[in-house]
C-alpha positions in Angstrom: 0.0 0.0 0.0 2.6 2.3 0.5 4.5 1.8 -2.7 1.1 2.2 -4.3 1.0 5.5 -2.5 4.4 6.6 -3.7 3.4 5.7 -7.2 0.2 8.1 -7.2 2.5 10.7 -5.5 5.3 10.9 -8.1 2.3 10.9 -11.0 1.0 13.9 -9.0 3.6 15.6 -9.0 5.0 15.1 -12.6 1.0 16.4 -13.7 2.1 19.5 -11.7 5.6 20.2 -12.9 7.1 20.0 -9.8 10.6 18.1 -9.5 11.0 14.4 -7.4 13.7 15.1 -4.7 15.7 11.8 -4.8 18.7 10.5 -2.8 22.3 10.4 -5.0 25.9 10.1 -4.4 28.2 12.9 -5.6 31.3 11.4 -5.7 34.5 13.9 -6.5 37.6 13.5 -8.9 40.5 13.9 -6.3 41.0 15.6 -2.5 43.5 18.3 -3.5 43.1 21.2 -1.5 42.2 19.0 1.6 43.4 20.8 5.1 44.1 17.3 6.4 47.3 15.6 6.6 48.1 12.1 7.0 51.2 13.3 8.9 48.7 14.7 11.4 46.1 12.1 11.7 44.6 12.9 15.5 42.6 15.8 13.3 40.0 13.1 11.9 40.9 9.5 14.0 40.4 9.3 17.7 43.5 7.7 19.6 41.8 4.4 19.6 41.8 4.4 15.5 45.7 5.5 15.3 46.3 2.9 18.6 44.8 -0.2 16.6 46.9 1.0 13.1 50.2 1.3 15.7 49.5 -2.3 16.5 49.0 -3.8 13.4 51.3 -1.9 11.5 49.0 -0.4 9.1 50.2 2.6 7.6 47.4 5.7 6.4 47.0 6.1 3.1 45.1 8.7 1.0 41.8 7.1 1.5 42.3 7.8 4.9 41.7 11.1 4.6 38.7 13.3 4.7 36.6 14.5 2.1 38.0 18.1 1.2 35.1 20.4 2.9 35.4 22.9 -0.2 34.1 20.3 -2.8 31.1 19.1 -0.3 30.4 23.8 -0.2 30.7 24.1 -4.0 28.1 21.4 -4.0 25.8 22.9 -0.9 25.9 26.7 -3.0 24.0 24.6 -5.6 21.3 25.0 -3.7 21.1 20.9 -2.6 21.2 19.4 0.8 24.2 17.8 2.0 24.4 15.1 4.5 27.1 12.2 5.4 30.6 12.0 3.4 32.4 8.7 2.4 36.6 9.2 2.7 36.7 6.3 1.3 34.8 6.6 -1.5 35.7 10.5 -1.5 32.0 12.0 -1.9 29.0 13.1 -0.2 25.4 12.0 0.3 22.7 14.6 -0.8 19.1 15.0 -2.0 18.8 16.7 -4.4 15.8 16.9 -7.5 16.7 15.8 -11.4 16.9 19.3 -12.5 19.6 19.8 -9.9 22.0 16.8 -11.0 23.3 18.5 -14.3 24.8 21.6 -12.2 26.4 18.5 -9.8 28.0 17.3 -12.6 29.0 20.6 -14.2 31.2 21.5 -11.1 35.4 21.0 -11.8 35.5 18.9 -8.5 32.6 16.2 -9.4 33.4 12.6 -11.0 29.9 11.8 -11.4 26.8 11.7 -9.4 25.0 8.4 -9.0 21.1 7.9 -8.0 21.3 5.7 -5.0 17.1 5.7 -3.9 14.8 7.6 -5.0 12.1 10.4 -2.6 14.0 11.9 0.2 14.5 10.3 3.6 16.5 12.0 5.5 14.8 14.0 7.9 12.3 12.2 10.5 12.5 8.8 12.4 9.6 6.4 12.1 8.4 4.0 14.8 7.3 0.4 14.4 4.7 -1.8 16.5 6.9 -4.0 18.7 5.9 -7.3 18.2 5.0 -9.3 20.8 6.4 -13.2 21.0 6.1 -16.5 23.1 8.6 -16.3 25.7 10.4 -19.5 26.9 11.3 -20.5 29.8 14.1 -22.5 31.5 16.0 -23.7 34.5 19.4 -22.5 32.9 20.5 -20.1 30.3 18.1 -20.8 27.4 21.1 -20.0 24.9 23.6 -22.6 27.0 23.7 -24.7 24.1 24.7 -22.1 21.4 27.1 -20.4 23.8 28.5 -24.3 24.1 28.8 -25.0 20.5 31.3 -22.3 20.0 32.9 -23.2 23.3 32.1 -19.6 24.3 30.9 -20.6 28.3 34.1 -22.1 28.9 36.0 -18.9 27.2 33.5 -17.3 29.7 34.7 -19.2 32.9 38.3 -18.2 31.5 37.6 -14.6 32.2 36.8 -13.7 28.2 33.9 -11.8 28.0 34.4 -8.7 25.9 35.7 -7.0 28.3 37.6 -3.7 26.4 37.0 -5.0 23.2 34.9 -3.0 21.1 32.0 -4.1 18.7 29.9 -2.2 16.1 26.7 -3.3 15.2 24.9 -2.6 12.0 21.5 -3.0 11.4 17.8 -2.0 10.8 16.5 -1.0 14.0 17.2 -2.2 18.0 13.6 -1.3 19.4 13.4 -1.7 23.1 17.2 -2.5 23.8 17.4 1.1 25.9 14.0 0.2 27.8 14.5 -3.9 28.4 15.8 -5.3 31.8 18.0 -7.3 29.3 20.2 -4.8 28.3 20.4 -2.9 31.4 23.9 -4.2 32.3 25.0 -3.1 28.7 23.4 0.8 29.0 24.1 0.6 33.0 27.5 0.4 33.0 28.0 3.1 30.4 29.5 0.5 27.4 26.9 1.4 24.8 29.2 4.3 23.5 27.6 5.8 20.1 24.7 5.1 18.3 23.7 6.5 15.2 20.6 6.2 12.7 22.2 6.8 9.1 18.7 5.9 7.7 16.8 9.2 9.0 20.3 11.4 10.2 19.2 10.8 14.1 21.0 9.8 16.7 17.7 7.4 17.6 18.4 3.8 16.8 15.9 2.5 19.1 13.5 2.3 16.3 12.3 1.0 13.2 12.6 -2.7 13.6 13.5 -5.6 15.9 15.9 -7.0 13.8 19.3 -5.6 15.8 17.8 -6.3 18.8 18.0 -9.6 18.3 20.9 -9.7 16.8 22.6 -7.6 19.6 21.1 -10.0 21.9 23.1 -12.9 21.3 26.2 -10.9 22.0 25.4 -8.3 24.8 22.2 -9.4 26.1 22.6 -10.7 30.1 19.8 -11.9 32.3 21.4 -13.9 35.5 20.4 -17.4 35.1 18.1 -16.6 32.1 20.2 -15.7 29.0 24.1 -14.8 28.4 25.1 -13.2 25.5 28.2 -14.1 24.0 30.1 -11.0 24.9 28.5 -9.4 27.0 31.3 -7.1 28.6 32.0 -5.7 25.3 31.8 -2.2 24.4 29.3 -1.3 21.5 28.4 1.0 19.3 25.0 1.1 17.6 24.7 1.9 13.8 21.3 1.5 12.1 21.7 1.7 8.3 19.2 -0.6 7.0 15.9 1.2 6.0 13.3 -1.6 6.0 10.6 0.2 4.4 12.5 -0.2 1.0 16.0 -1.6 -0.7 18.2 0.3 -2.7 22.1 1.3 -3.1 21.7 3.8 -0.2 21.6 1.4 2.2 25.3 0.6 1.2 26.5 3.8 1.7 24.5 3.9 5.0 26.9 0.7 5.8 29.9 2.8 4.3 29.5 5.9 6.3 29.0 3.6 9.9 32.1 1.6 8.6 34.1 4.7 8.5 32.6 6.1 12.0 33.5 2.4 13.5 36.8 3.1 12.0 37.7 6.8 13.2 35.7 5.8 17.0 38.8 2.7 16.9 36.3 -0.1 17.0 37.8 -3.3 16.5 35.2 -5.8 15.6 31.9 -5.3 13.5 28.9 -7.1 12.9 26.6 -6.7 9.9 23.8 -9.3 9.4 23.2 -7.5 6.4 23.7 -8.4 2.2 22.6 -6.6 -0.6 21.6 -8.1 -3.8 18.9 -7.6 -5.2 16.9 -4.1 -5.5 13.8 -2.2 -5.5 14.4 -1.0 -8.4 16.0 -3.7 -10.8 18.8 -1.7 -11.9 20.8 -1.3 -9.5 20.3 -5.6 -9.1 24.1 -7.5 -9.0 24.2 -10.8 -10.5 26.4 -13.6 -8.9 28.6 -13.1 -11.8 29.8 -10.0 -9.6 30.5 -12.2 -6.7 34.3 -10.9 -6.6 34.8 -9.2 -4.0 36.0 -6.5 -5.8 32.3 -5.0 -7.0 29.1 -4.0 -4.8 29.8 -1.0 -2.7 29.4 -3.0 0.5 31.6 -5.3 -0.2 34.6 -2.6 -1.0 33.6 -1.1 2.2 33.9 -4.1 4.0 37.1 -4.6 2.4 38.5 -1.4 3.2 37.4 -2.1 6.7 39.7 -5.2 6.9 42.4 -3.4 5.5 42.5 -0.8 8.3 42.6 -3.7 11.1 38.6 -4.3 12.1 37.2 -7.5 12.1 34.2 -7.4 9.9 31.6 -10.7 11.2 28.8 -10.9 8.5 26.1 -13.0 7.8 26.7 -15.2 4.8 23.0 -14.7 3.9 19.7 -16.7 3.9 19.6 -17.6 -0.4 20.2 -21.6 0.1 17.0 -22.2 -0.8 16.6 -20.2 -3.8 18.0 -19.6 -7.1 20.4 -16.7 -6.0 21.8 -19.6 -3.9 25.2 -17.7 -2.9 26.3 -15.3 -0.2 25.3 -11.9 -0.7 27.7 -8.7 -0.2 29.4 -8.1 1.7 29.8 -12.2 2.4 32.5 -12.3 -1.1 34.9 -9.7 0.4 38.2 -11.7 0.9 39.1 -11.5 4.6 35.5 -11.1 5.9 34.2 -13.5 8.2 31.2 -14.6 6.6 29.1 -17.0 8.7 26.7 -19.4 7.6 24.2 -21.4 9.7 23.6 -24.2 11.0 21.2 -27.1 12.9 21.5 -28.1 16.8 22.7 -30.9 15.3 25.8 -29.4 12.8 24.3 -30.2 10.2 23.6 -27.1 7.3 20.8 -25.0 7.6 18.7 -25.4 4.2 18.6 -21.4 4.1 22.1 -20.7 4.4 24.0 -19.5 1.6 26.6 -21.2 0.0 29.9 -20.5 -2.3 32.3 -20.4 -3.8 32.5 -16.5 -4.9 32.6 -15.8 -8.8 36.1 -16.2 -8.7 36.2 -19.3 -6.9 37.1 -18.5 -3.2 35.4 -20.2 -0.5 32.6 -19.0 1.2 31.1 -19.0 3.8 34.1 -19.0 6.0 32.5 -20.5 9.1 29.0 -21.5 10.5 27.4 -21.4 13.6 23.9 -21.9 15.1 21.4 -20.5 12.6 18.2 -22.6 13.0 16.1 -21.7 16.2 18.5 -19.2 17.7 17.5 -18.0 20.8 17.4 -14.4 21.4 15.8 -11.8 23.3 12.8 -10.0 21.2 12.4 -5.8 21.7 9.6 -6.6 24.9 12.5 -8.3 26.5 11.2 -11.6 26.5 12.7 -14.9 24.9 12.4 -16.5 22.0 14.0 -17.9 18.7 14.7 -16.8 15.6 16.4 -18.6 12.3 18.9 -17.5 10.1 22.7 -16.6 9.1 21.6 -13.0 10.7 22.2 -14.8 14.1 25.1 -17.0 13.7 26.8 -13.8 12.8 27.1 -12.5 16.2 28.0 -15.7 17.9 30.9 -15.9 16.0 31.3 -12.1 16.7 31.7 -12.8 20.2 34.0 -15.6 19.8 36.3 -13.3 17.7 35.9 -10.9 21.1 37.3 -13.2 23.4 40.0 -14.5 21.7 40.9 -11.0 21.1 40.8 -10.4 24.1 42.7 -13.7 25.1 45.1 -12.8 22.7 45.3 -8.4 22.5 48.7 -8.6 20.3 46.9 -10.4 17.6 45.9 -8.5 14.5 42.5 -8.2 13.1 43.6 -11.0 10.3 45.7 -13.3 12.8 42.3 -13.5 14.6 40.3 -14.4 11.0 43.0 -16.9 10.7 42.7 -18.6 14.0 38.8 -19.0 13.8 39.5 -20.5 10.3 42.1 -22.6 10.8 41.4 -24.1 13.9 37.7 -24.7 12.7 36.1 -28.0 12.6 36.8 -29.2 9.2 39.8 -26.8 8.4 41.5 -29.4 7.3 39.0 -30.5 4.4 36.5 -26.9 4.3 34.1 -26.9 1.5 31.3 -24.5 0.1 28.9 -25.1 1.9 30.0 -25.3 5.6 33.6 -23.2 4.8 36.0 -24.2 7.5 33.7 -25.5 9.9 32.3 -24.6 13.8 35.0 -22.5 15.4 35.4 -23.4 18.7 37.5 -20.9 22.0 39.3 -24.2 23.0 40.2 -25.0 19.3 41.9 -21.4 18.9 43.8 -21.8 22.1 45.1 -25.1 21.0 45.7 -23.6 17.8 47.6 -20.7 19.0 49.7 -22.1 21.9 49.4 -25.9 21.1 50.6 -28.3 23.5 53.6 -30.1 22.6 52.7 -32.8 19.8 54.4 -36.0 19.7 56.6 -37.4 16.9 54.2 -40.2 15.5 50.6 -41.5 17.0 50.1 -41.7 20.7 47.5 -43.3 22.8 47.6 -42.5 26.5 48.1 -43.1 29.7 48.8 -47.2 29.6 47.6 -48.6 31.4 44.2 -47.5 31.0 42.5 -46.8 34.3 39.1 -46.2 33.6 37.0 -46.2 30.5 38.7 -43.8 28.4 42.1 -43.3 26.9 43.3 -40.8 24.4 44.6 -40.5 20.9 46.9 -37.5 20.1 48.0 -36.8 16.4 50.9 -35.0 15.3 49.5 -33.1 12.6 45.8 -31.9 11.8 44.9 -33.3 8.7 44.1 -36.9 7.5 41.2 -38.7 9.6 42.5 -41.1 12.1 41.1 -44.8 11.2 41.2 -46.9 15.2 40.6 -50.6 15.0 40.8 -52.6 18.4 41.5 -56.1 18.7 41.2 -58.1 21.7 44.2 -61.2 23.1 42.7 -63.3 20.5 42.8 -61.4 17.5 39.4 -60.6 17.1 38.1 -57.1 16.5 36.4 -55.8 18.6 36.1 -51.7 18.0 36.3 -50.0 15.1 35.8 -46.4 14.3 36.8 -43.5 11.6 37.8 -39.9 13.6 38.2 -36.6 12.2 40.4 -35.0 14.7 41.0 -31.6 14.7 42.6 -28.5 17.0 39.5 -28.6 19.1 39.7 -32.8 20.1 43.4 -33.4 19.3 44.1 -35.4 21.9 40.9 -37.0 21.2 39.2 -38.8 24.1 37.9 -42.7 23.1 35.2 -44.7 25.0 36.2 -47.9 26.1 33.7 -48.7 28.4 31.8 -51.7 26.3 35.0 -53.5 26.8 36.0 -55.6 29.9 39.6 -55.5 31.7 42.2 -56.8 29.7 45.0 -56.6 27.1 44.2 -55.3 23.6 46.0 -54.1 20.1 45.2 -50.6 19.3 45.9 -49.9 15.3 46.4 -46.2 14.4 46.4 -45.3 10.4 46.3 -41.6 9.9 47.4 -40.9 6.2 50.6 -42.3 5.7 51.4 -42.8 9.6 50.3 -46.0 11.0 51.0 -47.1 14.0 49.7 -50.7 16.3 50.1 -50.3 20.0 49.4 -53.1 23.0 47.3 -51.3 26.0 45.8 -52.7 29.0 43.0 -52.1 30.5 42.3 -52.2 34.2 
């Protein structure tokens, strides 16, 4: 009904003569002239920006620098209205009507000017209805399990929960998180630090939709015995740039300008369960052809996010199940953590969006629990929720601890160790990437315990009903066949051992006291060895 509405508006006013203000993107040729520096870069980044570059060694580069403020006036004495600038992308955002745009694109400084939705937008928020959900109840956390699956309540019990690590969230809306006893530790203790609304050019995010709510939830939301987000000491900064009454371009530039605010602030970690595809108006549609990593706006964005040492955590995308099939921007940007989802019981969520990327990376780079995701809902009750949207922030709040395990690591050392000490890192595929990442898996990974020459079981003898099988390098599955005194098999089993289970722990409590031949073939190695059991 309210497209319909639009329609009859625009026909009204074309009968009358008068001019559609649209939304476009005046981007300029160069930034000569700039007052800004890169010599002198406390002018435009906070300490915690130039701090995180010092640490990684990142070096500023032109793109780091503002847009020069005389281009953005020469485009204001037009007569247009100016809002947020992209350094990266070296333009402005304005509405502005047709007739305007030829004057634009007359002026010495301006490239070219590129519709990006059309009506204007920027002035007013709007409010939503919160919806009202079921809320569950249990004894325990009701996210234990998803916390468990990532091994994020024992990085928890280790002391790793976010604390001074800080996380931007982008999204479409976070209704209720400043009103909800959920969230109170969060605004309580002074850690939500900025929050912006890029959609309307208010600093009110707490409207819209519930989407980032829930979202949020999974990482910051705390309720003592009720529900425990993921990290939920974190520092966080709230950026809502997805306008849910419509989809076009500008909602990548929305995700542009918050990137380059998360950047300046000195965030280190952001989550966007967001991808852009397919449009409102056809037009500005991307095919999977442009899967590259190298084409939609988001995904450059996200890119140049990487390369100035954040951690951008991004939902692979929910297209599984139809023809698009593939992650959706910013999921192909090389060096972004796109997550896809999965069951309680590992296995793929139908939904979740697959790879590889046009040119023939992986993707998605790891999953995590997608299908019925527990959450808390804008009324600040419980409930669940499917999709990649929320396996996003559970691994967002792995990254946080092991960040925070680990401070000296860069922002690509940490995409490394989720990756590589995934589940099935050492055989990842298209469709789950490199597996379930895992806090003990990354700790192995990182400082692994010494690892023997060849196979190992251990202790012998075995007292109890278990022994262990270590491996000296994470690759091939281990194939264990047990034989009793007489020969006779009596166990057999194929492992896939990996950082997580390397030494792996093996049941032996069908079998009585007694000797036994343990055979051990793991690629080429191969090894038979006699335990007892007492």
């Amino acid at each position: 009904m309210c497209r319909s509405l639009l329609v009859l508006l625009c026909a009204i006013g074309t009968s009358t003569g008068v001019a559609q203000t649209n939304r476009y993107f005046v981007f300029f040729k160069d930034k000569t002239g700039t007052p800004y520096t890169l010599t002198q870069p406390a002018d435009y980044l906070s300490a915690k920006s130039i701090a995180r570059r010092q640490q990684q060694q990142i070096s500023l580069n032109e793109k780091d620098l503002p847009v020069n403020p005389a281009y953005v006036q020469q485009v204001r004495d037009v007569g247009v209205a100016t809002f947020f600038t992209s350094k990266w992308f070296n333009g402005v955002l304005i509405q502005a009507t047709e007739t305007e745009v030829p004057a634009l694109e007359a002026l010495s400084c301006v490239q070219h000017v590129e519709l990006v939705a059309p009506g204007q937008r920027l002035s007013n928020g709007r409010t939503k209805k919160i919806r009202a959900r079921n809320q569950t109840e249990s004894d325990e956390p009701a996210n234990l399990f998803q916390l468990q699956q990532l091994g994020l309540t024992a990085m928890h019990q280790q002391g790793y929960r976010g604390e001074s690590i800080v996380i931007a969230v982008f999204d479409a809306g976070f209704q209720g998180v400043d009103v909800t006893a959920p969230f109170a530790l969060l605004t309580g203790e002074g850690r939500l630090k900025h929050t912006y609304n890029f959609v309307t050019n208010t600093p009110n995010v707490f409207t819209a939709d519930d989407h980032g709510t829930e979202v949020l939830s999974v990482m910051a939301a705390y309720s003592e015995g009720l529900y425990t987000g993921g990290a939920y000491k974190a520092d966080f900064y709230l950026y809502l740039t997805e306008d849910v009454a419509s989809e076009y371009r500008i909602e990548e530039f929305n995700w542009t300008f918050a990137a380059e605010k998360a950047d300046s602030a000195g965030v280190q970690i952001i989550n966007s369960s967001l991808g852009y595809n397919l449009f409102d108006n056809p037009a500005m549609n991307y095919t999977t052809a442009q899967l590259d990593g190298a084409t939609a706006i988001v995904t450059r964005a996200a890119r140049m996010a990487t390369e100035r040492g954040m951690l951008v955590v991004c939902s692979a995308g929910n297209e599984g199940s139809v023809a698009w099939k593939f992650v959706t921007p910013p999921a192909d940007a090389a060096g972004v953590l796109a997550t896809g989802a999965i069951t309680a019981a590992a296995t793929r969520s139908p939904f979740s969006s697959i790879g590889p990327t046009a040119d023939g990376r992986l993707k998605p780079d790891v999953v995590a629990l997608g299908s019925g995701t527990t959450v808390i809902r804008a009324s600040g009750a419980l409930g669940t929720t499917s999709g990649t949207s929320l396996a996003s922030p559970l691994v967002a709040s792995l990254a946080a601890g092991v960040w925070q395990a680990y401070p000296n690591l860069t922002a690509a050392e940490v995409y490394n160790a989720l990756t590589q000490s995934a589940s099935q890192s050492s055989a990842p595929d298209n469709l789950l990437g490199y597996g379930i990442p895992h806090f003990q898996a990354v700790v192995n990974y990182l400082t692994p315990p010494p690892q023997p020459q060849t196979l190992s079981v251990f202790p012998n003898p075995v007292v109890g009903n278990t022994f262990f099988i270590q491996v000296p390098e994470i690759e091939d599955p281990i194939e264990v066949v047990i034989f009793d005194s007489k020969g006779s098999k009596v166990s057999e089993v194929r492992l896939q051992v990996n950082w997580q289970n390397n030494p792996f722990e093996y049941d032996l409590s069908t079998l009585q006291a007694g000797l036994y031949h343990v055979r051990l073939k793991a690629g080429n190695r191969q090894a038979t060895v006699r335990i007892m059991k007492q």
